[in-house]
C-alpha positions in Angstrom: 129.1 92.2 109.9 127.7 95.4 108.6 123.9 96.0 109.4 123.0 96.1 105.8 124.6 92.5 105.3 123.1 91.1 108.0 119.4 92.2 106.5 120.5 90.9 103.3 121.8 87.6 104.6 118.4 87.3 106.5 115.9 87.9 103.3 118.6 85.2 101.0 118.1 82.6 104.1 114.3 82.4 103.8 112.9 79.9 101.8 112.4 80.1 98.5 114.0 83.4 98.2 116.5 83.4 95.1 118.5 86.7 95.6 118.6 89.5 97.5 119.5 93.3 96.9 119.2 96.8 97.5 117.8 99.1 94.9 119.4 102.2 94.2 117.9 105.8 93.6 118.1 105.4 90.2 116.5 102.1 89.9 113.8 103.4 91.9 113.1 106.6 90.3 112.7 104.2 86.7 110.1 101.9 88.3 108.0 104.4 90.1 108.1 106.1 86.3 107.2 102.3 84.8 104.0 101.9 87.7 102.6 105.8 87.3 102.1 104.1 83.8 100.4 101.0 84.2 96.3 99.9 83.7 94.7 96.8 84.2 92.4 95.2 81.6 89.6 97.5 80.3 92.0 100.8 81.3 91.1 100.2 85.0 93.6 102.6 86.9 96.1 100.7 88.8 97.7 102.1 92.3 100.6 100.9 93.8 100.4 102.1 97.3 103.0 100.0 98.6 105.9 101.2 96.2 104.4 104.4 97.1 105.2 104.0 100.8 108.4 102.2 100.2 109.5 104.9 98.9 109.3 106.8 102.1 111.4 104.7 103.8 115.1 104.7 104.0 116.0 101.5 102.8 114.4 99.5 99.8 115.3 95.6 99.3 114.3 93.6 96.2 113.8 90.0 97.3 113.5 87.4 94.2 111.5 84.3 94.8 110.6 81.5 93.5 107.0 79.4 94.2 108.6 78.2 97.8 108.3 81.7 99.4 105.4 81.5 102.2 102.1 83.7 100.8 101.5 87.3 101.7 100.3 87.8 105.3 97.5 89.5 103.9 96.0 90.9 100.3 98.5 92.1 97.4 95.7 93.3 95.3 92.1 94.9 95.7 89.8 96.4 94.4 88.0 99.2 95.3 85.4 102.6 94.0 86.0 105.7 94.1 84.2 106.1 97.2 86.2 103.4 99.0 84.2 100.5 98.9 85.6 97.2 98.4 85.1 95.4 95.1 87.4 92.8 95.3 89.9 91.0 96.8 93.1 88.7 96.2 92.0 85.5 97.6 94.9 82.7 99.1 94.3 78.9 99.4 94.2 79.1 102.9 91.5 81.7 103.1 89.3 80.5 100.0 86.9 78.6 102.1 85.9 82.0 103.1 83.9 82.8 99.7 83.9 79.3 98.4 79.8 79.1 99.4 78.9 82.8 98.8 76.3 84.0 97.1 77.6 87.8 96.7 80.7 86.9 95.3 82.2 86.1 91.6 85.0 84.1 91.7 87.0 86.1 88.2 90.3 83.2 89.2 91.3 80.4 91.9 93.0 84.1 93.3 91.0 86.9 92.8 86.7 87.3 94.1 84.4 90.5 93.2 81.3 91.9 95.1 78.9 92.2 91.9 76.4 94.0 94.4 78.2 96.7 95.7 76.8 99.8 94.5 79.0 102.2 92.3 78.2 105.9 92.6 76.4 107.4 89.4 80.1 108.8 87.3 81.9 106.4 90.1 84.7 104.1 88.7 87.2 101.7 90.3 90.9 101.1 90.6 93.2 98.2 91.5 95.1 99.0 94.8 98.5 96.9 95.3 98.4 98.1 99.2 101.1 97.9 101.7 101.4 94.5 103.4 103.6 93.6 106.5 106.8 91.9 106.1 107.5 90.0 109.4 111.2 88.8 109.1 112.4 92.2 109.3 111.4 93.7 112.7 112.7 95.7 115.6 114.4 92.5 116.8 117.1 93.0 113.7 116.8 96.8 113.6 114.2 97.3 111.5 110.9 100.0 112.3 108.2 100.8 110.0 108.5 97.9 107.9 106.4 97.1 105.0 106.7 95.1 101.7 104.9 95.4 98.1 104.7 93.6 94.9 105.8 95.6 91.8 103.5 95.5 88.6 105.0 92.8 86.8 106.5 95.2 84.2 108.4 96.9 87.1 109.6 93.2 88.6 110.9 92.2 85.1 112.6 95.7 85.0 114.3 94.9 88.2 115.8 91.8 88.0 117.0 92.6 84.2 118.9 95.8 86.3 120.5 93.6 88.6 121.7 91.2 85.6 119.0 88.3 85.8 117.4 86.0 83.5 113.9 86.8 82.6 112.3 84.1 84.9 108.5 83.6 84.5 108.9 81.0 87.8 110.3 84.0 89.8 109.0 87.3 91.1 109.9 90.0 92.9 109.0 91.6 96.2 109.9 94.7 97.6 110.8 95.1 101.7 111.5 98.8 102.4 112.0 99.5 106.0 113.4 102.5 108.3 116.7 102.1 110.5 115.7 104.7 112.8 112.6 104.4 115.1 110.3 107.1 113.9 
């Protein structure tokens, strides 16, 4: 079995996951165009610095899924000034007891928690950062270094799966696995 099968036949195996593909240059070049593009509500600058790294890697798979697929290990989406501070955070089931209680925190959905109190610098503004986040399945182990996976903006996800041929699905989404076959 050639390698690139067998990393395809691992993503399609995990649960929840509806398909399975690589993106082409072409593909990719159109959604990094689509993200430079996008603003959150209010015009607040959005950065994808996932799909920013993924494209330094040799290898970029689009994993669909469907509401079975096991959470992020860690944050999709934060927020942050223009100084670095965090403003806000993505917030799972599993780690909402964390700021259920707070005081210093706004709850803005069942997913998503700001820090009202942290200070802004005077002409300072903020930006949503869709960060890198590790992707466990693919490791060393199956030939796999510098692995990291990112959510597209959902514009870009819809853009994908329409490339590949698939139904505009609200119940699926699409993350992005890009990964080097060389150690670096």
């Amino acid at each position: 079995m050639c390698e690139d099968d067998q990393h395809i036949k691992l993503l399609k195996g995990l649960r929840g996951v509806i398909d399975a593909f690589y993106l082409d240059d072409k593909i990719k070049a159109e959604v990094q165009a689509e993200e430079n593009t996008v603003k959150a509500c209010g015009g607040i600058t959005v950065c994808n610095l996932g799909y920013m790294e993924a494209l330094k890697r040799e290898k970029v798979i689009c994993i669909v899924k469907n509401p079975r697929f096991r959470p992020p290990p860690k944050p999709t989406v934060i927020l942050l000034s223009s100084d670095g501070k965090l403003l806000g955070t993505e917030v799972f089931p599993e780690t909402s007891a964390e700021y259920r209680n707070r005081d210093d925190v706004l709850w803005l959905s069942d997913g998503f928690v700001i820090f009202p109190y942290v200070e802004i610098p005077p002409g300072g503004s903020e930006s949503f950062i869709m960060p890198p986040v590790p992707f466990p399945e693919l490791n060393e182990s199956n030939g796999c270094f510098d692995v990291i996976s990112c959510s597209p903006a959902p514009t870009c996800d819809k853009m994908i799966r329409k490339w590949h041929g698939m139904e505009d699905n609200g119940k699926y989404a699409s993350i992005l696995v890009a990964f080097n076959t060389v150690k670096g």
